[in-house]
C-alpha atoms as a printed R data frame, in Angstrom:
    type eleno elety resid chain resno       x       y       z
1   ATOM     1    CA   UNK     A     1  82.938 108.491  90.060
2   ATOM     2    CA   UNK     A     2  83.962 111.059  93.006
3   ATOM     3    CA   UNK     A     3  86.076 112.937  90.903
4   ATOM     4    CA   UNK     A     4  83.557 113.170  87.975
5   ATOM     5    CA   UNK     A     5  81.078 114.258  90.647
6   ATOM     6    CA   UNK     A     6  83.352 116.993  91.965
7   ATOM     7    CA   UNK     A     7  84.392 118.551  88.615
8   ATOM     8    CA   UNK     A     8  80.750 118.765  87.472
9   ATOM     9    CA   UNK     A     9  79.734 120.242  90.786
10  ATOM    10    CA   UNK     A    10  83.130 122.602  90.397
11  ATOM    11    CA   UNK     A    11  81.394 123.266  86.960
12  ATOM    12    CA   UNK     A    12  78.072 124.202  88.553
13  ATOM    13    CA   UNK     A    13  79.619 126.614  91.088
14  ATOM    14    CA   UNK     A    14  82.045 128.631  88.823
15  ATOM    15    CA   UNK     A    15  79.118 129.259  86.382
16  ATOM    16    CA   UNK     A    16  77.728 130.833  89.756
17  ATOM    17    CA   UNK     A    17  80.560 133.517  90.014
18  ATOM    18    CA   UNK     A    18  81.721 136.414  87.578
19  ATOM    19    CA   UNK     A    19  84.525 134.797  85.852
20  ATOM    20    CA   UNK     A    20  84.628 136.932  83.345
21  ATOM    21    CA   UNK     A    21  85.990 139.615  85.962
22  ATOM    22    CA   UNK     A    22  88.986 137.431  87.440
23  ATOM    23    CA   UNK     A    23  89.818 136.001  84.206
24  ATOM    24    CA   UNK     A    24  89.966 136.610  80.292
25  ATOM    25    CA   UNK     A    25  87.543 135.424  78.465
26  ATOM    26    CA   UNK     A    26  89.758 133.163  76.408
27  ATOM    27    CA   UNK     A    27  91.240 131.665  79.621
28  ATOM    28    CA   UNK     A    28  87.612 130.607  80.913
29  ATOM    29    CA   UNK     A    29  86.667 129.192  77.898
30  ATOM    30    CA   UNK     A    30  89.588 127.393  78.025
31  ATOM    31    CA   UNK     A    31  89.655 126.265  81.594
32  ATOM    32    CA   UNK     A    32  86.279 125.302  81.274
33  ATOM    33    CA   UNK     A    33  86.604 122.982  78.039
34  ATOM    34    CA   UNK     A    34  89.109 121.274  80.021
35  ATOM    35    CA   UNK     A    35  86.769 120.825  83.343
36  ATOM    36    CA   UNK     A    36  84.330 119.151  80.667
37  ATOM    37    CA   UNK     A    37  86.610 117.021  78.749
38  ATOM    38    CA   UNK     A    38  88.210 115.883  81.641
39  ATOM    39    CA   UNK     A    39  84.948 115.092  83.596
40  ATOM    40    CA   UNK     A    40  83.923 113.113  79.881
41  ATOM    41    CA   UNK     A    41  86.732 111.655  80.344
42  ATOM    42    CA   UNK     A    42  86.766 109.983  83.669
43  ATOM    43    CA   UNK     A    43  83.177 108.894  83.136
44  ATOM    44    CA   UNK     A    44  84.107 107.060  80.226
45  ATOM    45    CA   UNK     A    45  87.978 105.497  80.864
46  ATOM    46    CA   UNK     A    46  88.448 106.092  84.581
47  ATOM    47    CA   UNK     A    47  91.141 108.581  83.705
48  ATOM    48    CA   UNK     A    48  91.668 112.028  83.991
49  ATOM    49    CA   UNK     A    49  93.747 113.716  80.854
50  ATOM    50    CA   UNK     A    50  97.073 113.779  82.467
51  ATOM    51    CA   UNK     A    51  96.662 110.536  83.763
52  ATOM    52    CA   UNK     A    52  96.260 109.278  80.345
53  ATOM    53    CA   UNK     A    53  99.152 111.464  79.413
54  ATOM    54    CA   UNK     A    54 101.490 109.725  82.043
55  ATOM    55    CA   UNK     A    55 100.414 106.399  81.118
56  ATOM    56    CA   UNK     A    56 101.322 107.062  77.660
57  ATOM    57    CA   UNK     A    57 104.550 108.025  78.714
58  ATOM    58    CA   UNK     A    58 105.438 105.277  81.202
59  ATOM    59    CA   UNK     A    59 103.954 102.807  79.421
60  ATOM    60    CA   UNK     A    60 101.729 101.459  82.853
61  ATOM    61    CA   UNK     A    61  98.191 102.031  83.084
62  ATOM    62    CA   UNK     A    62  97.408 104.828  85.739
63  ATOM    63    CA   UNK     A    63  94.335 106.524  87.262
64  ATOM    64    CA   UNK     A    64  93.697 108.722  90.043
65  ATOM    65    CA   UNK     A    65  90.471 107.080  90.574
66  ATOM    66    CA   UNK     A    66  92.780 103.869  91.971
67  ATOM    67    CA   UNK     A    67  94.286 106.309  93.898
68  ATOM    68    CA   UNK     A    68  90.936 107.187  95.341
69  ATOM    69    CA   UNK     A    69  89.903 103.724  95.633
70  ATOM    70    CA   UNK     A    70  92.972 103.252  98.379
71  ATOM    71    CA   UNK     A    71  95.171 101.254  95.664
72  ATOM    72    CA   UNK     A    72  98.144 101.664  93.860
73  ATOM    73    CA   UNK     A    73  98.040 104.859  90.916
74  ATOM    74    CA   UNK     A    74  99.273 102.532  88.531
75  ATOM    75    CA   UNK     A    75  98.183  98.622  88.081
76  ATOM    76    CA   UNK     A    76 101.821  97.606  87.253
77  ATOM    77    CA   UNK     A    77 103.235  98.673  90.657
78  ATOM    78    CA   UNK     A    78 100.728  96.891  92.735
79  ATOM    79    CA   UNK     A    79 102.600  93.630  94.155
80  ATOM    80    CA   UNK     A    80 101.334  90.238  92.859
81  ATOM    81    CA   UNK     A    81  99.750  88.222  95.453
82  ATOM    82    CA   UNK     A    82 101.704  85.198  96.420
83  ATOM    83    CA   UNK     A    83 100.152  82.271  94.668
84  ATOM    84    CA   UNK     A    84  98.911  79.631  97.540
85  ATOM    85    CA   UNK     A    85 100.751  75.956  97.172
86  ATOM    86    CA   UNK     A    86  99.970  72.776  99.407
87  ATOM    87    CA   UNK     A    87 103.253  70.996  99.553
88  ATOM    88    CA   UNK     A    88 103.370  67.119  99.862
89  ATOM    89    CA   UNK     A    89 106.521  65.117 100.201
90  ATOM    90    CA   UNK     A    90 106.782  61.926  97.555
91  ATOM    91    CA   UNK     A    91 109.093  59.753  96.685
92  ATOM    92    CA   UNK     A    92 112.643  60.825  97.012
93  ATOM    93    CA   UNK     A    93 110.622  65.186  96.476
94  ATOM    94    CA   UNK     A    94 108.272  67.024  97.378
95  ATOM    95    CA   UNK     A    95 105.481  68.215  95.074
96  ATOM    96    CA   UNK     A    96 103.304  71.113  95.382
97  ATOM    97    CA   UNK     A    97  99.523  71.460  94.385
98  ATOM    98    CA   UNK     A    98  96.856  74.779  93.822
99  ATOM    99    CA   UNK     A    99  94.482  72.886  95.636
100 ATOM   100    CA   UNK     A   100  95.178  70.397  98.845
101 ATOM   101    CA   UNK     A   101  95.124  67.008  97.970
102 ATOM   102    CA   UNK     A   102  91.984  65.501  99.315
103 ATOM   103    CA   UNK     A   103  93.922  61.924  98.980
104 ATOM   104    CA   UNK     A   104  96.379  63.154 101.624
105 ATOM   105    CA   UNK     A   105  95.789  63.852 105.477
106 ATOM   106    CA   UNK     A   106  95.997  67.343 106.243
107 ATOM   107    CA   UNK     A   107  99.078  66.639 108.851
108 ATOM   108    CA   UNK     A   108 101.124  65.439 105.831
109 ATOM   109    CA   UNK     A   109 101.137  69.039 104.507
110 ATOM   110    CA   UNK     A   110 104.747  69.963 105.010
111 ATOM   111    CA   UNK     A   111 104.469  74.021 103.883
112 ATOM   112    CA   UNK     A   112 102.020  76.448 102.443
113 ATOM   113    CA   UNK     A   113 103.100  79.101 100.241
């Protein structure tokens, strides 16, 4: 929501300069379609245009607004937490549970993953 925040308030304070003087007209126009579909664009999907663009093109789901939320820009290259295992020895193996086994003692626990 940052991002949406800043590119309507970077709306809001070019409309309070001459553009028209540094710029063509067609060029403002154009820059300024882009401001708004890319602010309609995070407020609906999360995702500016090019970051739908490279997500098309790698195939991975990126954002910058993960980025901005400290985590990875795209979901596929965030590592997988390490699922957590309760380890029991048994007859002749060892078997491993989600959950501890509330049948055992907790000093028969031989590893946790």
């Amino acid at each position: 929501m940052r991002i949406a925040a800043v590119l309507i308030f970077g709306l809001m304070v070019s409309a309070c300069t001459d553009m028209k003087s540094l710029l063509p007209a067609h060029v403002v126009s154009k820059v300024v379609n882009f401001s708004i579909l890319s602010s309609a664009s995070v407020m609906a999907t999360d995702k500016t245009i090019p970051d739908h663009i490279t997500s098309y093109s790698t195939g991975k789901d990126c954002s910058t607004v993960r980025t901005e939320q400290g985590r990875t820009y795209c979901r596929e290259d965030e590592p997988n937490p390490m699922p957590v295992a309760y380890c029991y020895r048994t007859l002749a193996d060892v078997s491993c549970y989600a959950e501890p086994d509330p049948a055992r003692q907790p000093g028969e626990v031989i590893g946790n993953l």
